[in-house]
C-alpha positions in Angstrom: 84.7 76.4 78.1 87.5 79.0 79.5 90.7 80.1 77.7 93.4 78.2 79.1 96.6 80.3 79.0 100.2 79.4 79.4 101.6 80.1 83.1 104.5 82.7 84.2 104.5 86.3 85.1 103.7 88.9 81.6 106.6 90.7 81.0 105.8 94.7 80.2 102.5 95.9 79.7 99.3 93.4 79.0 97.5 94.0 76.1 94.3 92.9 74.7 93.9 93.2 70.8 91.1 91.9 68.8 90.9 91.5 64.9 94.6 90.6 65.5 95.4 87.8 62.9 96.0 90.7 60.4 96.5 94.3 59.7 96.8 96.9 62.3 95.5 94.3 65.0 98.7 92.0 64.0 101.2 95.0 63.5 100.2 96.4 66.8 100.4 93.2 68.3 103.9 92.5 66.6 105.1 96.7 68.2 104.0 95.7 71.3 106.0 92.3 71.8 109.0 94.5 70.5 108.3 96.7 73.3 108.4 93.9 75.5 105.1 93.7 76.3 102.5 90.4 76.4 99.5 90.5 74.0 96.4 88.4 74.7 95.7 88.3 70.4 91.8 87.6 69.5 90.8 86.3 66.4 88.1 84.5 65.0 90.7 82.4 63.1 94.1 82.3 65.1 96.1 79.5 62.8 98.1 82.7 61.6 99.4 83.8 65.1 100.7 80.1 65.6 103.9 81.2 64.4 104.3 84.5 65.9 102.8 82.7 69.5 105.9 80.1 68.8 108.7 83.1 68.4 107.3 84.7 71.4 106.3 82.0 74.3 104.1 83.1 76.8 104.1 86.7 75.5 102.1 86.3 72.6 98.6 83.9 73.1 96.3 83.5 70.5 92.7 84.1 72.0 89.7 82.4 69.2 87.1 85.1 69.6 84.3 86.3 67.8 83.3 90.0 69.3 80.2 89.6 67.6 79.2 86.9 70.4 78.7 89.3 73.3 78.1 86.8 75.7 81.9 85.4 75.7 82.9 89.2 76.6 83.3 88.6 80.2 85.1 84.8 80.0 87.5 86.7 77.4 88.7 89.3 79.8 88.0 87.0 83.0 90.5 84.6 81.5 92.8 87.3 80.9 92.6 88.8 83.7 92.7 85.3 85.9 96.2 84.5 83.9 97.9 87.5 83.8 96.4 89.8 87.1 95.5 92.1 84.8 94.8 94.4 81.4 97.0 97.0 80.4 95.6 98.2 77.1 92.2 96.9 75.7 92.4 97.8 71.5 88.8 97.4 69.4 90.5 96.6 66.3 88.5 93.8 64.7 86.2 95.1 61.7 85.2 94.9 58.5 83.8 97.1 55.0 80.7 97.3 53.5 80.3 99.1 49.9 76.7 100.1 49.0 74.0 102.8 48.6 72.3 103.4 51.9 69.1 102.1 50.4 70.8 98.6 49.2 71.9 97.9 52.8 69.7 95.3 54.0 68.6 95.2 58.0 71.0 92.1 58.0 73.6 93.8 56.9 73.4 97.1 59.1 72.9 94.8 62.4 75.8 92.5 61.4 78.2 95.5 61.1 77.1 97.3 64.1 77.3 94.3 65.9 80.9 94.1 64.7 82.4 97.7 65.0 79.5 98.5 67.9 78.2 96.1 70.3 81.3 93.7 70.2 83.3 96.7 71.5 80.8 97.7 74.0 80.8 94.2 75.6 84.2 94.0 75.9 85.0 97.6 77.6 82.2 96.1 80.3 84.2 93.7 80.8 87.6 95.4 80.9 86.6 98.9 82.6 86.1 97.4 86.2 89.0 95.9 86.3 91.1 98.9 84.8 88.9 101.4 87.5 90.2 99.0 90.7 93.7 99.3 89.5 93.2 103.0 88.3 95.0 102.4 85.5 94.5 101.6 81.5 94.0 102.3 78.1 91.3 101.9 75.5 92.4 102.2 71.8 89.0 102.2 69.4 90.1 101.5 66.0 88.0 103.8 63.9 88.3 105.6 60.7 88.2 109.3 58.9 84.7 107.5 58.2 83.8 108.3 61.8 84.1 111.8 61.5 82.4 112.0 57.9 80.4 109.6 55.6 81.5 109.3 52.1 78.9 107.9 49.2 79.0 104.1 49.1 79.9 103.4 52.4 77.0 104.8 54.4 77.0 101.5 56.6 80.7 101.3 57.8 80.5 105.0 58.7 77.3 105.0 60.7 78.9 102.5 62.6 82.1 104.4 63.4 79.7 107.3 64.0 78.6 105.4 66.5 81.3 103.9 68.3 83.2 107.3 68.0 79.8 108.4 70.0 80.0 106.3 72.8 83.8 106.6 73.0 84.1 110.8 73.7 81.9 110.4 76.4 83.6 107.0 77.7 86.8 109.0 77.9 85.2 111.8 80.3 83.9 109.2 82.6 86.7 106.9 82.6 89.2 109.8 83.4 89.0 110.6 87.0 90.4 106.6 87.4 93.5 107.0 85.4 92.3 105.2 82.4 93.6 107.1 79.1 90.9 106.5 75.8 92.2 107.2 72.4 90.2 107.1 68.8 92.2 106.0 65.9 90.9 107.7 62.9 93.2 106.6 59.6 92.9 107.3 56.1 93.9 105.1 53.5 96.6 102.3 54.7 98.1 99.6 53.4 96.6 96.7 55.1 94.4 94.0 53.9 90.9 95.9 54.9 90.5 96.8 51.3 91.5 93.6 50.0 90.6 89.7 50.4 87.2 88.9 52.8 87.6 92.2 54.9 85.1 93.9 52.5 82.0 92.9 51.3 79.2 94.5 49.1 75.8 95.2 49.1 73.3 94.1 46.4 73.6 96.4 43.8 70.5 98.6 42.7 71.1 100.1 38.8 69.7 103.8 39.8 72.8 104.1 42.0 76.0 102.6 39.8 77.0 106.1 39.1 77.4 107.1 42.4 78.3 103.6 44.0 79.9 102.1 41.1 83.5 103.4 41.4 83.7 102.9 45.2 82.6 99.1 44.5 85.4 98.9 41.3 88.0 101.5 43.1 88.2 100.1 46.8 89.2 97.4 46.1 91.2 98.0 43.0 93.3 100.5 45.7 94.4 97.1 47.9 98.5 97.3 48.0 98.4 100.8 46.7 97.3 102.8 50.0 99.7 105.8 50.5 99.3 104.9 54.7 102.5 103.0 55.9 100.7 100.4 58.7 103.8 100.6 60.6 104.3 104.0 60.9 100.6 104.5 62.0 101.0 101.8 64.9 104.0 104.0 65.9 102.2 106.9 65.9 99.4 104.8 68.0 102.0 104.0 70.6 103.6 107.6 70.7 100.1 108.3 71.6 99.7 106.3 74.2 102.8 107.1 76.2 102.4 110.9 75.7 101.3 112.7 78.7 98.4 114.0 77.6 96.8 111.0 75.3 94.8 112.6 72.7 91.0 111.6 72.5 91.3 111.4 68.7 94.6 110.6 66.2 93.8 111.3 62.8 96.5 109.0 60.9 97.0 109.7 57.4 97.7 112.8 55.3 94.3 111.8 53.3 92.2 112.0 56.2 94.3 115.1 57.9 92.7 116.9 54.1 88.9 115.3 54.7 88.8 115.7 58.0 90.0 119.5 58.1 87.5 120.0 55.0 84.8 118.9 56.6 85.0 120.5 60.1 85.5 124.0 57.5 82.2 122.9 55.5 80.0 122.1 58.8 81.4 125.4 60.4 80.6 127.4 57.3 77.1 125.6 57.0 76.3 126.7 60.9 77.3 130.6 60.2 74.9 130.6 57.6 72.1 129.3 59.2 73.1 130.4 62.7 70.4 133.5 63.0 67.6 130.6 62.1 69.4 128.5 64.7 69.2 130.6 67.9 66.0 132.3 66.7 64.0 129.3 68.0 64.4 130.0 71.6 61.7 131.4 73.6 61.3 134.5 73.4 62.5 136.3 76.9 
């Protein structure tokens, strides 16, 4: 059945947010209409953009999506697109956590989260891109993490999938650029939203041999809900500052926690290749 939206020119910008019912997805959603923009918001549960849809008529409209069903993709942006003549910004927010040892994730568990954070995404930027190329214009924001620049213990799964979609994206962004359409990679630390707290976060099985090395990130993740040092709101202005620069960057590291792991990490991997770089260009053929 398609989306039925509410009729009357958008006002500002057009954006499409999924994951919107909460956390960045809503606070971006909530910056946007400030900006006087309209926001198609996509949930799987909408019931708590009903009030924010009623302060804002016309410019806010709750959209009941699951990303994981990658066959509604196209009737998502088609109604979207049929309503409003167009989509400004497209924003792959919607996700979830996993905590657990790389060997307790099950198959299940690994598909369902790369469906989430990997596929869903995909579908939708088919969706979006040929209508952004025919205007040449648009944006894509990818919600990602420090975790898609570096795996920590524990959460194996969720970073993989960032990996992944962070993958994808950097070349997205050289292909999508000669038709106007700016890409940008959100990469935040710790914030305070509710990813680390209530039914954002799940957990593996546990397996004994690992509670050392699992164990706190199961206790502490959660334990950390309300008590992140990232401020949501400045991160979503930071997001938007982005977006209207000139030159959008491809990534945004958000968070002085994941400025420090992500800087640490590019210094390890570039210390790890000088070391091995004579083994590393001696396996050429030799002239």
């Amino acid at each position: 059945m398609s989306t039925q939206f509410p009729t009357g020119a958008p006002e500002g910008r057009v954006w499409l947010i999924t994951g919107a019912s909460s956390g960045f997805g809503l606070i971006l959603a909530e910056a946007a209409l400030a900006a006087g923009d309209t926001v198609v918001a996509a949930a799987r549960r909408t019931g708590t953009l009903n009030a924010l849809a009623a302060e804002h008529p016309g410019r806010l409209v709750p959209l009941a999506l699951d990303v994981t069903d990658t066959a509604r993709a196209e009737e998502a942006v088609g109604g979207v697109v049929d309503r409003f003549g167009r989509i400004d910004v497209l924003v792959n927010n919607a996700g979830r956590g996993l905590v657990g040892a790389v060997e307790e994730a099950s198959d299940t568990e690994l598909r369902e989260l790369m469906d989430l954070h990997f596929f869903g995404p995909a579908a939708l930027l088919r969706a979006a891109l040929p209508h952004m190329r025919s205007r040449k214009s648009g944006a894509v924001v990818q919600m990602s993490s420090m975790g898609g620049r570096l795996a920590f213990p524990g959460v194996g799964a969720y970073c993989a999938t960032k990996f992944a979609l962070e993958g994808l994206t950097e070349a997205l962004a050289a292909e999508v650029a000669p038709f106007g359409i700016k890409v940008l990679i959100v990469e935040p630390g710790s914030f305070r939203t509710s990813f680390a707290g209530g039914g954002a976060l799940r957990s593996t099985t546990p397996l004994p041999a690992y509670e050392d090395i699992v164990g706190p990130v199961r206790v502490g993740l959660p334990a950390s809900d309300g008590h992140q040092p990232g401020d949501p709101v400045k991160a979503v202005a930071a997001i938007l500052a982005a977006l209207d620069a000139p030159q959008t960057p491809l990534r945004l590291v958000l968070g002085n926690d994941a400025v420090e792991f992500i800087r640490a990490h590019a210094d390890a991997v570039r210390a790890e290749a000088d070391v091995w770089e004579s083994v590393s260009r001696g396996t050429d053929f030799d002239a």
